[in-house]
PAKOLKE-625128 format. One line per 8 residues: number of its first residue (from 1); their letters; for each residue x, y negated, z of C-alpha. Coordinates in steps of 0.1 Angstrom, whole numbers, always signed. Example, Ala and Ser with C-alpha at 12.3 -4.5 7.8 and 13.67 -1.06 7.14 Angstrom:
<sites>
1) AS) +123:+45:+78 | +137:+11:+71
</sites>
This chain:
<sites>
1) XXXXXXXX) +64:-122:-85 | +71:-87:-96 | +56:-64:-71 | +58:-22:-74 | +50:+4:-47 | +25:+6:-20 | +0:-15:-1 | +28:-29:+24
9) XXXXXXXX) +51:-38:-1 | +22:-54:-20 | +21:-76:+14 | +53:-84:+19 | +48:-98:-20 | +18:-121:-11 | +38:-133:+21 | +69:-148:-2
17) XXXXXXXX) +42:-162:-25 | +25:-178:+5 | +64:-191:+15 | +73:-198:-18 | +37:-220:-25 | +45:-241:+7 | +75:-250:-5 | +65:-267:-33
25) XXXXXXXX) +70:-239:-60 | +45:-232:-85 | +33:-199:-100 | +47:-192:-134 | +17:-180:-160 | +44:-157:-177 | +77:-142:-163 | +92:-157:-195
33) XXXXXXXX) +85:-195:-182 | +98:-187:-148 | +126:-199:-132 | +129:-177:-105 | +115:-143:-107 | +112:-120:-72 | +113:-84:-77 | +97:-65:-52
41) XXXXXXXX) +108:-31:-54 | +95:+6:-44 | +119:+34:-37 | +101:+62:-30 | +107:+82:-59 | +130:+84:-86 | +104:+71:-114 | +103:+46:-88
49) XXXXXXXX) +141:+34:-85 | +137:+36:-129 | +107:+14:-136 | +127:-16:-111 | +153:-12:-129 | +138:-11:-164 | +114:-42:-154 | +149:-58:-140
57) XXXXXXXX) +165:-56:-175 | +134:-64:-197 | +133:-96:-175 | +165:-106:-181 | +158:-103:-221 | +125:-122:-221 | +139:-150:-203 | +180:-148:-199
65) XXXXXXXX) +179:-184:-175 | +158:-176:-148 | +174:-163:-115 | +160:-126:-109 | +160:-118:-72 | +155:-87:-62 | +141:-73:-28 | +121:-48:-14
73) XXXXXXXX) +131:-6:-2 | +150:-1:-36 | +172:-31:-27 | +176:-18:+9 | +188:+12:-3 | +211:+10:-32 | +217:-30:-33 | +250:-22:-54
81) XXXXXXXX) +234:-7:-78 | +208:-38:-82 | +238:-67:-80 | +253:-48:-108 | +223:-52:-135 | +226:-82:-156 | +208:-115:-147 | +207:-100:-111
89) XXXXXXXX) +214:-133:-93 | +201:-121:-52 | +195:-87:-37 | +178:-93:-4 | +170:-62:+13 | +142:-61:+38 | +161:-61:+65 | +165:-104:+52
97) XXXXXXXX) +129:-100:+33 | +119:-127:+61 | +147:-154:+50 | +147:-144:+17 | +130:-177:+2 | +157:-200:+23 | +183:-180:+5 | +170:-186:-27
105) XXXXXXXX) +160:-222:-22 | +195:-232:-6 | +213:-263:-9 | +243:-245:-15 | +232:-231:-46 | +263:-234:-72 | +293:-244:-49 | +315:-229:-26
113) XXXXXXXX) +300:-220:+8 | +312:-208:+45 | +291:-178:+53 | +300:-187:+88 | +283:-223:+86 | +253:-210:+69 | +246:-188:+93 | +240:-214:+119
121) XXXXXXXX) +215:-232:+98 | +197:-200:+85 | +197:-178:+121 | +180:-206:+136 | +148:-201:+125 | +154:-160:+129 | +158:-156:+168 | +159:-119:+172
129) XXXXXXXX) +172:-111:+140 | +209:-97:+131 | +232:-129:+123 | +238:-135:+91 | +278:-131:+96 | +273:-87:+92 | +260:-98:+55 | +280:-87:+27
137) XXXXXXXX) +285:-123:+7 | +326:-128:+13 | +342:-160:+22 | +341:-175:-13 | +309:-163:-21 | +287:-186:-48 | +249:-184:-55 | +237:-195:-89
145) XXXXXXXX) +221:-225:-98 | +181:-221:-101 | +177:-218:-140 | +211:-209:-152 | +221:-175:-168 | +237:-150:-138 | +257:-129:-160 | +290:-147:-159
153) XXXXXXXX) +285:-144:-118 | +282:-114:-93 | +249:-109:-75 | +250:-121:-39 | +240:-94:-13 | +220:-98:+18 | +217:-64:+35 | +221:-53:+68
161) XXXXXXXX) +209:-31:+99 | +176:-23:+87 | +168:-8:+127 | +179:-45:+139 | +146:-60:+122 | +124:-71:+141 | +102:-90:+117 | +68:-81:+101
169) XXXXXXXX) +60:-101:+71 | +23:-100:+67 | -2:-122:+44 | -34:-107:+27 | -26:-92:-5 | -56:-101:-33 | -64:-73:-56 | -51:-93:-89
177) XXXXXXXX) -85:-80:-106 | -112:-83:-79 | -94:-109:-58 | -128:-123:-46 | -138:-91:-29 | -113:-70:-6 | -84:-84:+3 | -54:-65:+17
185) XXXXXXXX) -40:-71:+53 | -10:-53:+63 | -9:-49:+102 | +21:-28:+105 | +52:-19:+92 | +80:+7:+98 | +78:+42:+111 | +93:+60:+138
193) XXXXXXXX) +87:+96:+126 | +116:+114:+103 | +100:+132:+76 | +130:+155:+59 | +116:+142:+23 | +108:+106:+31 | +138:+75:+24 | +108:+47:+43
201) XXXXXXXX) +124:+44:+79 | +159:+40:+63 | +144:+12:+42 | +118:-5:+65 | +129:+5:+101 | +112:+12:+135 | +81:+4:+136 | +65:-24:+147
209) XXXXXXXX) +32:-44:+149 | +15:-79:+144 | +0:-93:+171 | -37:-88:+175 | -44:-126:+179 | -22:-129:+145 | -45:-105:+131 | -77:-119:+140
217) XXXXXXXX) -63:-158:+131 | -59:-139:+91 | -91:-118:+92 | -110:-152:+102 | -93:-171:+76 | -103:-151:+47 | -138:-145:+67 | -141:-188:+59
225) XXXXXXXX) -126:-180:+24 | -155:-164:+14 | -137:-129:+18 | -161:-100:+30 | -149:-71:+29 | -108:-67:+48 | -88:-35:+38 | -63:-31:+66
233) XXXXXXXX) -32:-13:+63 | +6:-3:+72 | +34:+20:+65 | +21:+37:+95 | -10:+25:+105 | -24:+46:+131 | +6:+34:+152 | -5:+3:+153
241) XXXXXXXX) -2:-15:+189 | +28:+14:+208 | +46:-19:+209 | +24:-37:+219 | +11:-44:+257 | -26:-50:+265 | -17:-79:+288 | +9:-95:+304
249) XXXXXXXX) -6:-78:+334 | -11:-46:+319 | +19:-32:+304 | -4:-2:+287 | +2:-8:+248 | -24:-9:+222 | -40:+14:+199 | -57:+15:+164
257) XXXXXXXX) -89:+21:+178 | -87:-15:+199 | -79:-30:+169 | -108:-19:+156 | -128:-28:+182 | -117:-67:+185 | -123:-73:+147 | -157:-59:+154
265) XXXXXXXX) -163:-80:+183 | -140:-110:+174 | -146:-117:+141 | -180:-119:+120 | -166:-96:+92 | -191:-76:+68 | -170:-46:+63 | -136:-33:+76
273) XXXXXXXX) -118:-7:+56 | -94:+14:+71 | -64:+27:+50 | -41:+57:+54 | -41:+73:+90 | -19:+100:+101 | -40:+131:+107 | -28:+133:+145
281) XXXXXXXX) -40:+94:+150 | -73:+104:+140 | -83:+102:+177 | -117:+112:+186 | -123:+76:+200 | -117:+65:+162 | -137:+90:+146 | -167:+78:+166
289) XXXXXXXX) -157:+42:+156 | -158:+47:+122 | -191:+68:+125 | -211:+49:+142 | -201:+12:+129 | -223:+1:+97 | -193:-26:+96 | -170:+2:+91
297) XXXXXXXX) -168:+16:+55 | -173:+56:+57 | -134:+63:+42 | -113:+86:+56 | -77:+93:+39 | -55:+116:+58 | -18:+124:+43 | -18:+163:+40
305) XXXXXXXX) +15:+171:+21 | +11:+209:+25 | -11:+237:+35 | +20:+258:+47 | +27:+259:+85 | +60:+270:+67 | +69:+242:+45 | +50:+214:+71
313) XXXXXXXX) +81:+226:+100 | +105:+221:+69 | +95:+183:+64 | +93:+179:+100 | +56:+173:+97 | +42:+165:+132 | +7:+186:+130 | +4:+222:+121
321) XXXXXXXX) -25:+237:+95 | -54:+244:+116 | -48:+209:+138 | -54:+197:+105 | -84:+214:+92 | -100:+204:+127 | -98:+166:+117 | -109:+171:+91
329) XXXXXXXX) -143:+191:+99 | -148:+167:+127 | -141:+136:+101 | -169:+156:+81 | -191:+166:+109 | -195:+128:+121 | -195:+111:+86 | -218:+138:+55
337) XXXXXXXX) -215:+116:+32 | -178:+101:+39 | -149:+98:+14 | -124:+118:+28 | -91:+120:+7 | -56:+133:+14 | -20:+134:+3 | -4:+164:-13
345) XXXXXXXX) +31:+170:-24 | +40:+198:-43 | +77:+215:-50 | +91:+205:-18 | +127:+223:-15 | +118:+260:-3 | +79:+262:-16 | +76:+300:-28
353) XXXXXXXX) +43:+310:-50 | +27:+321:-19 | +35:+289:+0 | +17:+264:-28 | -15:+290:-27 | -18:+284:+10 | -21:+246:+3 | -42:+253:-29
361) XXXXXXXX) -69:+273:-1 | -66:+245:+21 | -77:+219:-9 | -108:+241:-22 | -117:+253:+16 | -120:+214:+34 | -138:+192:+24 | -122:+166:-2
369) XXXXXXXX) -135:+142:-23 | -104:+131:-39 | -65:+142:-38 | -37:+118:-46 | -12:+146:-61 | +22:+142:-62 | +53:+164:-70 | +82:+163:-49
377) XXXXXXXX) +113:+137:-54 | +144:+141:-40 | +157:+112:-19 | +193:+105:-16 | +205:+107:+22 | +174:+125:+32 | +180:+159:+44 | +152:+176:+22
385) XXXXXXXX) +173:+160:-11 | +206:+185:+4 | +185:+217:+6 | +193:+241:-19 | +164:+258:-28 | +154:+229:-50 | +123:+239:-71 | +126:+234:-107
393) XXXXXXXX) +109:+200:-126 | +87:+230:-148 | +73:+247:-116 | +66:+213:-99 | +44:+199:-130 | +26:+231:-129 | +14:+232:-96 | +10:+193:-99
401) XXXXXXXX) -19:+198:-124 | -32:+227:-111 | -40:+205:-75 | -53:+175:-100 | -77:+199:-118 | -90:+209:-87 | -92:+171:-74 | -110:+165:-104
409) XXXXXXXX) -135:+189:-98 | -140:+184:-61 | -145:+144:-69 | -176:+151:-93 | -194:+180:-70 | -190:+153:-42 | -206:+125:-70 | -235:+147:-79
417) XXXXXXXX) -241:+154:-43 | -249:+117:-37 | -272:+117:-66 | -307:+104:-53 | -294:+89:-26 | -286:+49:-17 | -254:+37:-10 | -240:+3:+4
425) XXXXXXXX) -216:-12:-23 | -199:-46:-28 | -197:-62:-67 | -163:-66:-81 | -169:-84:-110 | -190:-107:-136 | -212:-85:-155 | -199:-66:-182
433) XXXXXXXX) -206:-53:-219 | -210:-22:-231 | -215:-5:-200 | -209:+37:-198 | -227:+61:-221 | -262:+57:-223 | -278:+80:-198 | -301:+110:-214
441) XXXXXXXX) -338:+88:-223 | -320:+58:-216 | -340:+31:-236 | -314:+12:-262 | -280:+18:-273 | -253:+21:-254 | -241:-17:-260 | -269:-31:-249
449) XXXXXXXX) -266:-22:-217 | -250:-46:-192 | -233:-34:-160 | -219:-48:-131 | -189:-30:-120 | -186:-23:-79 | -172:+2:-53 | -193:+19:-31
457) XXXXXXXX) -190:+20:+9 | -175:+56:+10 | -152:+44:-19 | -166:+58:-51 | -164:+34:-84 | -201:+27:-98 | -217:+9:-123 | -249:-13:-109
465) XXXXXXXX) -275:-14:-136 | -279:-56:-144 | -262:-88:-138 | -251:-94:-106 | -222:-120:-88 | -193:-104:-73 | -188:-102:-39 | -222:-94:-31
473) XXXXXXXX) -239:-67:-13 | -267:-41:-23 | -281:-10:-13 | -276:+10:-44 | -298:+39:-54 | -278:+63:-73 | -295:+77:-106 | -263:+95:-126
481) XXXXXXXX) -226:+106:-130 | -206:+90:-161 | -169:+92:-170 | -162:+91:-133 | -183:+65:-118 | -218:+62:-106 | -244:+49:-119 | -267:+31:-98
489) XXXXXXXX) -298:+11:-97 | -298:-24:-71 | -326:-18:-45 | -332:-42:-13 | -301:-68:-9 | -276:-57:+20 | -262:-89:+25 | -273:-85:+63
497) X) -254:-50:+74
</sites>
């Protein structure tokens, strides 16, 4: 598995790896053993759309018999230009992500096939899904024989309606270094709203939930697997539950904050994180949540993308400026000590000087402890990519590290804030050698110093003084600030939170 792009396609990854498993496949130690290799691609940006492609052709060199199947938004989006890379044997876009191991693993592989007959056996186990006869494969089509060279035959294409899906793939995605600790779980998937810069709902469609007992069922399951802290997550998270009814008696739908509240009350989980929220789902209901849970990890990141009421009308951006400084104080007002991050695009078609200094105010006036900083990219078929007041790559790079200098700088004030004060934080890994600069008086060398690397409740990378098992819990006391992580001290165990 070849995975790129965000947390929910980082999902939708571990999902055909479960599927894939439980068929009787076996991981491959090196892409160059493999006889199948899924790529699981990102289209957000151009760099993007490039590194698929790139890792798409460097495959196909390493290991020239292995079946490449490619999937994912980048496959929704342009699966001509995928099918037409050599060694491309399948492009599967997401509207089929859900089918996409029975169409590798078919019978039929190698000889002539009916579209028509394989529908029946394939849209049997996809009730609500758009039948496999509006897929582009033509009457004659042939898929390649697992472990034979696809250059001599076109890639087969299985793309359609991406708005017909109706499908959420979902299985907790490990973090391939600390995949003891904090496990992904994507929740939702889709979006409804029509940002002017963003290609998502074209590639992942409406949006759409999983089932809160479906939820619970995975968050229990890695609860028994010895999981203890759950990062939950989705293209659009705080919609979670709009399509979804509280009971077959109650036809009100669900919220983020009730999903919250029934892995709190339903599960015995140590720590629920909560990924990106939408500033306007930010509902006062959650903020208290968050505050007031020590089961809830003190992280708030809220997509910004500009500081300009101007440019914010331009994307079609759903809040204004001053709703979104109000989240933000009250996100700060509840939780002092809080990580509170944010989006920020830069260059967007149309963003004068004065335009990026009103979102440079906004990021020195709230109160940030990191930025993820980003320059625009056009889309093709979004209507931001047709404007014509495109900004130029030079301006956009400038402005890019202008925001990341200042990220930087707001990051370590908020670090030497905390300094004196304990934190809750979870180890990562085995204990480690050398550790960060020795600290001024530190006793010894800097290699003789053994650390044990973890991440802090509010979301800040630390070094724990000693040798400690991951996946623990400690109240850390925190003692200094060294090449961007905190050092801390183990107090008191806080294995009971």
């Amino acid at each position: 598995m070849e995975n790129f792009g965000c947390r929910a396609t980082q999902a939708d990854g571990a999902a055909l790896a479960r599927q894939l498993r439980e068929r009787g496949l076996d991981p491959a130690a090196r892409r160059s053993q493999a006889q199948i290799v899924v790529v699981n691609t990102c289209t957000v940006t151009q760099s993007a759309d490039q590194q698929a492609r790139t890792t798409i052709r460097r495959i196909h060199r390493e290991n020239p018999d292995c079946r490449i199947v490619v999937t994912g938004c980048y496959a929704q989006r342009a699966p001509e230009e995928l099918a037409a890379l050599p060694g491309v044997a399948l492009v599967v876009g997401n509207s089929h992500k859900h089918r996409l191991v029975d169409i590798a693993l078919s019978p039929r592989e190698g000889s002539e096939v009916d579209p028509r007959s394989w529908e029946e056996a394939v849209a049997q186990k996809a009730s609500g899904f758009v039948p496999i006869s509006r897929l582009t494969p033509g009457p004659n089509a042939r898929l390649p024989e697992a472990g034979r060279a696809t250059t001599s035959q076109p890639a087969s294409v299985f793309v359609s309606d991406i708005f017909a899906h109706t499908e959420l793939l979902a299985a907790p995605v490990a973090d391939a270094v600390h995949e003891r600790t904090r496990p992904i779980l994507k929740v939702q998937d889709g979006c409804d709203n029509r940002c002017s810069f963003c290609v998502i709902p074209y590639v992942r469609g409406s949006s759409r939930s999983l089932p809160l007992g479906r939820i619970l069922e995975e968050v229990n399951r890695l609860i028994e697997a010895g999981y203890r802290e759950v990062v939950i997550s989705g293209i659009n998270l705080g919609r979670w539950g709009t399509d979804l009814r509280r009971s077959e008696f109650d036809t009100r739908t669900l919220g983020l904050a009730d999903l919250v509240r029934s892995i709190l009350a339903d599960t015995p989980l140590e720590k629920l994180r909560i990924s990106s929220v939408e500033p306007m789902d930010w509902t006062d209901e959650l903020i208290r949540l968050v505050a007031e849970s020590p089961r809830i990890a003190k992280h708030a990141h809220v997509p910004l993308q500009s500081g300009s009421d101007r440019i914010l009308r331009r994307m079609h951006r759903k809040y204004r400026p001053w709703h979104y400084r109000e989240k933000i104080r009250a996100l700060r007002a509840a939780m002092p000590t809080a990580a509170i991050g944010a989006d920020v695009m830069v260059g967007f078609p149309g963003e004068s000087d004065a335009d990026f200094r009103e979102t440079q105010a906004m990021a020195e006036e709230l109160p940030f402890t990191y930025l993820h900083v980003f320059p625009y990219s056009p889309r093709p078929g979004t209507e931001a990519a047709r404007m014509m007041d495109q900004v130029s790559a030079a301006v956009r790079g400038e402005r890019s590290r202008v925001l990341r200098q200042l990220a930087g700088e707001k990051k370590l004030a908020f670090m030497r804030f905390l300094l004196g004060q304990s934190l809750k934080a979870i180890t990562l890994s085995s204990p480690r050698a050398p550790g960060p600069r020795a600290s001024e008086g530190a006793r010894g060398p800097a290699q003789d110093r053994i650390f044990t690397e973890a991440l802090t409740d509010n979301y800040l990378p630390l070094w724990l003084k000693g040798r400690h098992a991951p996946n623990r819990w400690f109240e850390a006391k925190i003692e200094d600030v060294e090449d961007g992580r905190l050092i801390g001290v183990a107090g008191s165990s806080a294995e009971s939170l």
